[in-house]
C-alpha positions in Angstrom: 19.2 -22.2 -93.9 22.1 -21.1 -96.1 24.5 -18.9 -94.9 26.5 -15.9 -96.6 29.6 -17.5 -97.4 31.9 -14.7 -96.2 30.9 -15.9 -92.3 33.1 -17.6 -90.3 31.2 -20.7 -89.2 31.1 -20.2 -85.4 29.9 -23.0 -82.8 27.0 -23.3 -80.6 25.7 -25.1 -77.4 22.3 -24.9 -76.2 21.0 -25.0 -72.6 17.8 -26.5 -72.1 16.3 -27.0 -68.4 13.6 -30.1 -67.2 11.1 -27.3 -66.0 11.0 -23.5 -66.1 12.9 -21.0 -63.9 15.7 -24.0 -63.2 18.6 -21.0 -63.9 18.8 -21.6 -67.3 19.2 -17.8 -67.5 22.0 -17.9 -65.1 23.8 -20.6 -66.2 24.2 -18.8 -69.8 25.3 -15.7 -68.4 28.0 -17.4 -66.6 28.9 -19.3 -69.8 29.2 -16.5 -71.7 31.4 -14.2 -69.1 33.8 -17.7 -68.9 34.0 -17.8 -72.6 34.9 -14.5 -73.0 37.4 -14.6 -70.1 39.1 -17.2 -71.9 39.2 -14.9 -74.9 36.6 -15.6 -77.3 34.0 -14.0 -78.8 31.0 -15.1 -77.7 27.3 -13.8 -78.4 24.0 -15.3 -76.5 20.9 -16.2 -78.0 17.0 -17.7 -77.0 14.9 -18.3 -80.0 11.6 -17.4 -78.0 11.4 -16.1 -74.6 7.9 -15.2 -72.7 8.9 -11.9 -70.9 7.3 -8.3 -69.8 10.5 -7.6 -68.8 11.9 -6.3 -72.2 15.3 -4.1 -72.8 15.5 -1.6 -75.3 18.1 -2.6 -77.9 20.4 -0.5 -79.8 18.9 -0.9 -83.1 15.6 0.2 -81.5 13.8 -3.2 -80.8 13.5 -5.1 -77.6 14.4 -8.3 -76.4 14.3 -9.9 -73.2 16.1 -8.6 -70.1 17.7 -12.0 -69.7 19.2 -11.8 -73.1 20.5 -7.7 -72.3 22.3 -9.6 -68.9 23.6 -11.9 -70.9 25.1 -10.0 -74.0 26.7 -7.5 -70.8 28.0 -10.9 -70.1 29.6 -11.3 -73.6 30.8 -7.6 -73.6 28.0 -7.0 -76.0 24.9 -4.6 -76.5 22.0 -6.0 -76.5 21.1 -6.8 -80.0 17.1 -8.2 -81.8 19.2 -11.2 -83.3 19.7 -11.9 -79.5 15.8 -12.9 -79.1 14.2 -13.1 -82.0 10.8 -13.6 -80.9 9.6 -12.2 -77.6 6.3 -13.1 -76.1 5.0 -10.4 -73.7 1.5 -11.7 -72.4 -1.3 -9.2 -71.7 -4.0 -11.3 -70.3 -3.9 -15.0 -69.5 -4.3 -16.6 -72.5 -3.3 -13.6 -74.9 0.2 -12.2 -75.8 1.7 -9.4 -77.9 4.7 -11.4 -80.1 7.7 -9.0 -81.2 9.8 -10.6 -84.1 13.3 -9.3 -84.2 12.0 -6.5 -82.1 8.9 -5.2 -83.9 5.2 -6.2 -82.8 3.7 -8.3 -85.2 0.4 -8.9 -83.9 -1.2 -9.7 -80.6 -2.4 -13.8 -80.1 -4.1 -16.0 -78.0 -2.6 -19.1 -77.2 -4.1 -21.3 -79.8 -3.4 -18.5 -82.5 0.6 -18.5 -81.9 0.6 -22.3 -81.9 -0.8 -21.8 -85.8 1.7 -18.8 -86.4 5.2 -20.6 -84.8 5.9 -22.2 -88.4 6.5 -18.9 -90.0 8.1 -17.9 -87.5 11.4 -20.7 -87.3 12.4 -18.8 -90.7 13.6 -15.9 -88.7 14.5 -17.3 -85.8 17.2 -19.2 -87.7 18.1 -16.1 -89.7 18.7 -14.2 -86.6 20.4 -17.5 -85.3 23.2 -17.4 -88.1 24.2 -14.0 -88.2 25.4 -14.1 -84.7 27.0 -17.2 -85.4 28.6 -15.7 -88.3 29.7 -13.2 -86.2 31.2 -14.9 -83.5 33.4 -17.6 -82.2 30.8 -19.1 -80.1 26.7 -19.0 -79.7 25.0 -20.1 -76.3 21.4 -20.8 -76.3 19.3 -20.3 -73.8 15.7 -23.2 -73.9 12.3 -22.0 -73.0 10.4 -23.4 -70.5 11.3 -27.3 -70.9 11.3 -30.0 -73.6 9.7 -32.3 -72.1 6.4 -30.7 -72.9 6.6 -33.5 -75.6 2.9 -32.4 -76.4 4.8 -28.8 -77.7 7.3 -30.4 -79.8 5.4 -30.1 -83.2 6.5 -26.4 -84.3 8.6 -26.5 -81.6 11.0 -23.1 -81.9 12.3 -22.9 -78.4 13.9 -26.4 -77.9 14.1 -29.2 -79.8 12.7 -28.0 -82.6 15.1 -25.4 -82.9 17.9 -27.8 -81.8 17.1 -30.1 -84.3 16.8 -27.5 -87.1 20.2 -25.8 -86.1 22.4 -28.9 -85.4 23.2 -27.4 -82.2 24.0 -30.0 -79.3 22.1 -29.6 -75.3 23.2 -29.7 -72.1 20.2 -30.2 -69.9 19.5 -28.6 -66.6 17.2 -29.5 -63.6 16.7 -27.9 -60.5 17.8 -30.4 -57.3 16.2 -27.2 -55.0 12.7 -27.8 -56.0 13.2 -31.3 -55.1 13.1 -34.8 -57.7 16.1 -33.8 -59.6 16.8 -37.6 -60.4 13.0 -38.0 -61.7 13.1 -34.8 -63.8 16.2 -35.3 -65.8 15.7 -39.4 -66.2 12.0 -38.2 -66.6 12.8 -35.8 -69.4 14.9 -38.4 -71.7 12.0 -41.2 -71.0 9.5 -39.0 -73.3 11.7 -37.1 -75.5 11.8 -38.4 -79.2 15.0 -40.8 -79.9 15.9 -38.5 -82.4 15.9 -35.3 -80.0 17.9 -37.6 -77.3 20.3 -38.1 -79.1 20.7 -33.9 -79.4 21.6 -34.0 -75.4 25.3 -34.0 -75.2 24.7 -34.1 -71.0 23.4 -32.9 -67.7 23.8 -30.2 -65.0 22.6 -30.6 -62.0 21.5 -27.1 -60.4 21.1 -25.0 -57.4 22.7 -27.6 -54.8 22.5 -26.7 -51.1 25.0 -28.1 -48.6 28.1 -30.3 -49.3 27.7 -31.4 -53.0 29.2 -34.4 -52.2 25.9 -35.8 -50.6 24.9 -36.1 -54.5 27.3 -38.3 -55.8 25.4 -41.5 -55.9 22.1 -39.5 -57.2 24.1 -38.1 -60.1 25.7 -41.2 -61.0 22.4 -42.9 -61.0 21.4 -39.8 -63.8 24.3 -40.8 -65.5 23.6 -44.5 -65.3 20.0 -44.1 -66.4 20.6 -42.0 -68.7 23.5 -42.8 -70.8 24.3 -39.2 -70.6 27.4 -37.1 -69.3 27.2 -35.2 -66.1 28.9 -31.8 -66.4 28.9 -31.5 -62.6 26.7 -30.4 -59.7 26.3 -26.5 -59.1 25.6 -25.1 -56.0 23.3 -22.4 -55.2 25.2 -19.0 -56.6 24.1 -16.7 -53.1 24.7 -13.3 -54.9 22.4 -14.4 -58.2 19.9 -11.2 -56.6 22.1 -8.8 -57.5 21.8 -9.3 -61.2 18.6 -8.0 -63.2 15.8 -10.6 -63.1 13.7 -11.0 -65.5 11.2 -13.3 -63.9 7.9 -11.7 -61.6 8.8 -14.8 -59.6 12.2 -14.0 -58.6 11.5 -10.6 -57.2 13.0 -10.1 -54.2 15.1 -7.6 -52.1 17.5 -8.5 -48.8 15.6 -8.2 -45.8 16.3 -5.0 -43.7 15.1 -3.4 -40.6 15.8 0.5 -40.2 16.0 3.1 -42.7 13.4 4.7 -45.0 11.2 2.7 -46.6 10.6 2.2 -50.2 7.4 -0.3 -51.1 6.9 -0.9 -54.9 3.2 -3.1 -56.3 3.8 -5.9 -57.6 1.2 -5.3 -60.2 -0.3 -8.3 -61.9 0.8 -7.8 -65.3 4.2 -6.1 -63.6 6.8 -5.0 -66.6 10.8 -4.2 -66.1 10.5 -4.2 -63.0 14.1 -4.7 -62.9 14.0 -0.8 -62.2 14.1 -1.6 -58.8 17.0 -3.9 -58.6 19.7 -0.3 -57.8 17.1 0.1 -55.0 17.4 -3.2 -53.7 21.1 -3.4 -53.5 21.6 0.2 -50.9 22.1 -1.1 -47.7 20.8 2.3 -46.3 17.0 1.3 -47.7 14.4 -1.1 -46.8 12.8 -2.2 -50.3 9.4 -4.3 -50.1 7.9 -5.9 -53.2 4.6 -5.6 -52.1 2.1 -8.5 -53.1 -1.3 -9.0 -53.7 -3.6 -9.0 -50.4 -1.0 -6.8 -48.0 -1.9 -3.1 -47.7 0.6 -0.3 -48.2 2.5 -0.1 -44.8 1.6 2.5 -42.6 5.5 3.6 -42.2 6.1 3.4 -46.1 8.3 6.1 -47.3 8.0 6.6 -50.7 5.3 3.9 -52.9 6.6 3.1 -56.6 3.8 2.1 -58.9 5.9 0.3 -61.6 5.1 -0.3 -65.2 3.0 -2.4 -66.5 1.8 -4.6 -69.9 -1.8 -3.8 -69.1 -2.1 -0.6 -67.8 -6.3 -0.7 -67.4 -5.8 -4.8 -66.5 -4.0 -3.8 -63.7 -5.3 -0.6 -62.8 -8.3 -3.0 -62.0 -5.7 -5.2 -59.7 -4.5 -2.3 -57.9 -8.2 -1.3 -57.3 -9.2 -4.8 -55.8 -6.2 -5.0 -53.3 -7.7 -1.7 -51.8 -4.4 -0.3 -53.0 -6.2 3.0 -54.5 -7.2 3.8 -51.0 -4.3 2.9 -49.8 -2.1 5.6 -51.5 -4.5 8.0 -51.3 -4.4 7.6 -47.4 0.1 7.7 -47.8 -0.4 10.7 -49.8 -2.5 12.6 -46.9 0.0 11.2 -44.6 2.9 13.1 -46.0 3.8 10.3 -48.0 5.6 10.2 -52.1 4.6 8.5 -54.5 6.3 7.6 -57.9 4.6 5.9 -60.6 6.7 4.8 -64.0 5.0 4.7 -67.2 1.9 2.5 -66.7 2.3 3.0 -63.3 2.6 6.7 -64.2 -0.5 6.5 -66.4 -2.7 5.1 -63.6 -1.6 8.0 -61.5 -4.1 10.3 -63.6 -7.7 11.3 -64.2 -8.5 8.6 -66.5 -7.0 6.3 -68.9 -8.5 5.6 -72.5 -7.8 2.9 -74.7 -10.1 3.8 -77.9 -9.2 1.1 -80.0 -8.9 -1.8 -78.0 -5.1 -2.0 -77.9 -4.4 -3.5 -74.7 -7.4 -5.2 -74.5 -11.5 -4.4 -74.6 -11.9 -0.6 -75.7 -13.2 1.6 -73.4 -11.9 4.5 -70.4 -10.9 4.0 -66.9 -10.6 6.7 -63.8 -7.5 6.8 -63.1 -6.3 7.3 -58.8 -6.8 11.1 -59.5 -3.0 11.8 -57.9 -1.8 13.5 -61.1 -3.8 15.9 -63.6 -3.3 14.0 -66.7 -5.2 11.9 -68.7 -3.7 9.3 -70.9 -5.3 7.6 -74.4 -3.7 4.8 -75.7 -2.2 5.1 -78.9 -1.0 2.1 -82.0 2.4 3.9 -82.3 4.8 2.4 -79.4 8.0 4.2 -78.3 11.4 2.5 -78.3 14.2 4.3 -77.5 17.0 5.2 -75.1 17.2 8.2 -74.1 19.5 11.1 -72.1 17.6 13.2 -69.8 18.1 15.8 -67.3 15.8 15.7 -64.0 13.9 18.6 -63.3 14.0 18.9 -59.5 17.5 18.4 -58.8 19.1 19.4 -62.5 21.1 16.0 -62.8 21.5 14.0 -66.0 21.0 10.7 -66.6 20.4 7.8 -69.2 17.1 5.7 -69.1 14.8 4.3 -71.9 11.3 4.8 -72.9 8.8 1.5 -74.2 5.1 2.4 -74.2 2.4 3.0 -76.1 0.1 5.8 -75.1 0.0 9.9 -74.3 -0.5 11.4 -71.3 -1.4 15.5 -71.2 -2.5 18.0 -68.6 -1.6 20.3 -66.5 0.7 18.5 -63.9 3.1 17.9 -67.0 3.6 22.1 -66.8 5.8 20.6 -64.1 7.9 18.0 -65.6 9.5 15.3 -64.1 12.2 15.1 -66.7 13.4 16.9 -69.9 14.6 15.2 -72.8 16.5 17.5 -75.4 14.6 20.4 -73.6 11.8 18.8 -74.2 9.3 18.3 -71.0 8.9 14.6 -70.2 6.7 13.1 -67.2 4.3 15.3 -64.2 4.5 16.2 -61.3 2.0 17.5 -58.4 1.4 21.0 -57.3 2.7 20.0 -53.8 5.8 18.0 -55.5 4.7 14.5 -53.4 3.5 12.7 -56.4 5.4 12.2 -59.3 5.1 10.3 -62.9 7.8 9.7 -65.8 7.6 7.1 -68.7 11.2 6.8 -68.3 13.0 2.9 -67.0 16.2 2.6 -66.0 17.0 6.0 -63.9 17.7 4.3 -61.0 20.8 2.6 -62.5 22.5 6.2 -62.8 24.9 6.4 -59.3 24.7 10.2 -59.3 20.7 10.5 -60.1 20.0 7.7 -57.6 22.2 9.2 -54.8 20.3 12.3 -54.8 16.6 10.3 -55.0 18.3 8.5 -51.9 19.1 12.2 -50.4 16.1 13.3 -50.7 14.6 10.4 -48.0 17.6 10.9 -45.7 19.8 8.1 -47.3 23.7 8.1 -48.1 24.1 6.1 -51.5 27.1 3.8 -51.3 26.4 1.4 -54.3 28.1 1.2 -57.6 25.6 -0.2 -59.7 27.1 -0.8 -63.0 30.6 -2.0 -61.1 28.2 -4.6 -58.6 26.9 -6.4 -62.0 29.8 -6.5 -63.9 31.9 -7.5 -60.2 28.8 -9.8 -60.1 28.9 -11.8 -63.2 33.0 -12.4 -62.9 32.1 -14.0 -59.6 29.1 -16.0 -61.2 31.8 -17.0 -64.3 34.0 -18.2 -61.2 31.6 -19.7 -59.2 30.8 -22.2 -62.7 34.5 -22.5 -63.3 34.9 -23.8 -59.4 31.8 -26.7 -59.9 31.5 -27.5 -63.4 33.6 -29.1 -66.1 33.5 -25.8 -68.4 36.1 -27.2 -70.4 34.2 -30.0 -71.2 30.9 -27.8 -71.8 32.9 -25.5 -74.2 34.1 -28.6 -76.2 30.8 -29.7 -76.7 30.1 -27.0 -78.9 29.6 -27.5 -82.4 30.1 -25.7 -85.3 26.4 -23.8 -86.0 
């Protein structure tokens, strides 16, 4: 693809992993935050990432919250160019598929398949401006390449590899076991063509005395004719940083202090809301999962967003967690639901035109008086609000579709330019904002905290950025970064 010839040529290196949630994610963020320690200017990038947790960009798209991590990381804000197509699935075999930030349609499997050839145009667009703009690019692979029966139209690995000229270091992941079968395993079926792309291995989330690994990893090398970048152990603070997997939800495990239990819905969305919660030592957070009731000594019960609000209203409803909360609530208990979890907190929820899935209306758990009807027109947008109760500011974003009216929202939970935002209940137990994000505010979160007897003693925004030097170190300490950085090539 040409370039404008005023860009600087920047280089590029591309991280690709033998399976799917191997830390590819990690591993660039720690790049990046090296690179840039070193001095350079350094951007990240993942031509197609499958994600409902999304971050609201700048220039009013989303991308994927790995991609936000990693352009904190770089120093950056979180840009389109930085994901340029983002899959965000709303059943099991459909997906809504944002292009450089805007929805362009909704698929099924076997319809994006057909579409991904249009799509490598602007992937590669997006691709070149940040390498125009920077010294260095790291890509970020999609699930793994050795899904050889993918490769035609590939966009997220080879494919785009190959169509980029960027050279791939290759992850696998010793924890889950067969680390020696996935990486030798991986160049067995890949095209000669896209082998010769691989520039050499990493070997990922060690436990023990990396030592142990030394004749494994020179029987990689040996087999493989490829380089070994070194063996990385297990980084043990990796949970303070904002996941963007369902899969790696987690909090540390607490006894004492008031506790704060959040659904892990099926069709869950930035839930990386919770992650402030789940670093206050003061708090017992619980991820609640499908099968377990609501805890009998549960504080306060977050119903988080979602990608399917009626889809997993229906979930809720067939893990008896509609009873559930209703029986918290007469307890004494609070409840806070965030955008689709807000939504479900009402009368009813409507979806007219088939938006999210089949048309039709749902009852809502009845906690709130409002009802909410899906709309076409979604809301992107970060915003500044002031909270109602306590008369505190703080930043957040909004990313929905839908409208939610009645008579709770004549108590708002929020306003936003004077402007009412969110509802709350008559008796002030029950509350429901579309806004993400509040919880990263120190001040706003320290008086949530108050409120269930609990002394705030976290720095949010300080822990990340405190978190991602240590992850940059922690790479520096096991693996030849010097020798990673050199294999970049000029994009």
């Amino acid at each position: 693809m040409d370039r404008p010839s005023d860009q600087r040529r920047g280089r590029a290196l591309m991280i690709q992993g033998t399976g799917s949630n191997v830390g590819k994610s990690l591993l660039v963020a720690g790049l990046c935050r090296a690179a840039r320690r070193r001095g350079l200017s350094v951007a990240p990038f993942k031509p197609q990432n499958m994600s409902n947790n999304a971050a609201v960009t700048a220039d009013g798209g989303e991308i994927g919250r790995a991609q936000a991590l990693q352009a904190l990381a770089c120093g950056l804000a979180p840009h389109t160019d930085m994901n340029p197509v983002l899959l965000k699935p709303e059943t099991d075999v459909g997906a809504q598929v944002i292009v450089q930030g805007r929805r362009l349609a909704t698929t099924r499997a076997r319809e994006y398949f057909a579409l991904k050839p249009q799509l490598m145009g602007k992937v590669l667009e997006s691709f070149h401006r940040l390498a125009g703009a920077h010294d260095l690019v790291i890509v970020e692979g999609a699930g793994s390449p050795a899904e050889v029966n993918l490769r035609r139209n590939d966009i997220a690995n080879m494919g785009f590899a190959c169509a980029a000229g960027v050279p791939v270091i290759l992850a696998g992941d010793i924890d889950r076991g067969g680390v020696i079968a996935q990486i030798v395993g991986t160049k067995a079926v890949l095209a000669p063509e896209d082998a010769a792309l691989v520039a050499g291995f990493i070997v990922n989330k060690f436990r023990g005395d990396p030592s142990l690994f030394d004749d494994g990893y020179a029987m990689i090398a040996a087999m493989t004719g490829w380089r070994g970048f070194g063996v990385c152990p297990w980084f043990p603070h990796g949970w303070k940083l904002p996941a963007e997997d369902a899969l790696d939800l987690h909090a540390p495990r607490r006894n004492g202090g008031p506790h704060v239990v959040c659904l892990a819905l099926s069709r869950i969305a930035n839930f990386d809301d919770l992650d402030p919660l789940a670093q206050e030592p003061g708090l017992r957070l619980t991820m609640l999962g499908p099968g377990r009731a609501i805890p009998g000594d549960a504080d306060l019960v977050i119903v988080p967003g979602s990608k399917s609000t009626r889809g997993d209203l229906a979930f809720l409803r067939a893990q008896g967690w509609d009873v559930d909360l209703l029986a918290h609530h007469r307890r004494g208990g609070r409840v806070l639901g965030i955008c689709g979890g807000y939504q479900m907190l009402g009368r009813s929820v409507a979806d007219p035109d088939g938006i999210e899935g089949p048309a039709g209306t749902d009852a809502g758990l009845g906690l709130l008086d409002i009802v909410t009807v899906m709309t076409p027109d979604k809301r992107l947008t970060e915003v500044e609000a002031v909270h109602a109760a306590s008369g505190l500011g703080f930043r957040g974003y909004e990313i929905h579709i839908g409208r939610s009216d009645g008579s709770d929202c004549s108590r708002p939970f929020a306003f936003i330019d004077g402007v009412a935002e969110g509802a709350v209940s008559p008796d002030g137990r029950v509350a429901g904002s579309y806004l993400h994000g509040m919880f990263r505010d120190d001040r706003f979160r320290a008086a949530i905290l108050a409120d269930l007897g609990v002394a705030s003693t976290v720095g949010y925004d300080a822990a990340v950025a405190e978190t991602l030097d240590a992850l940059a170190a922690h790479l520096e300490a096991h693996l030849d970064v010097d020798g990673l950085l050199a294999a970049a090539r000029p994009a």
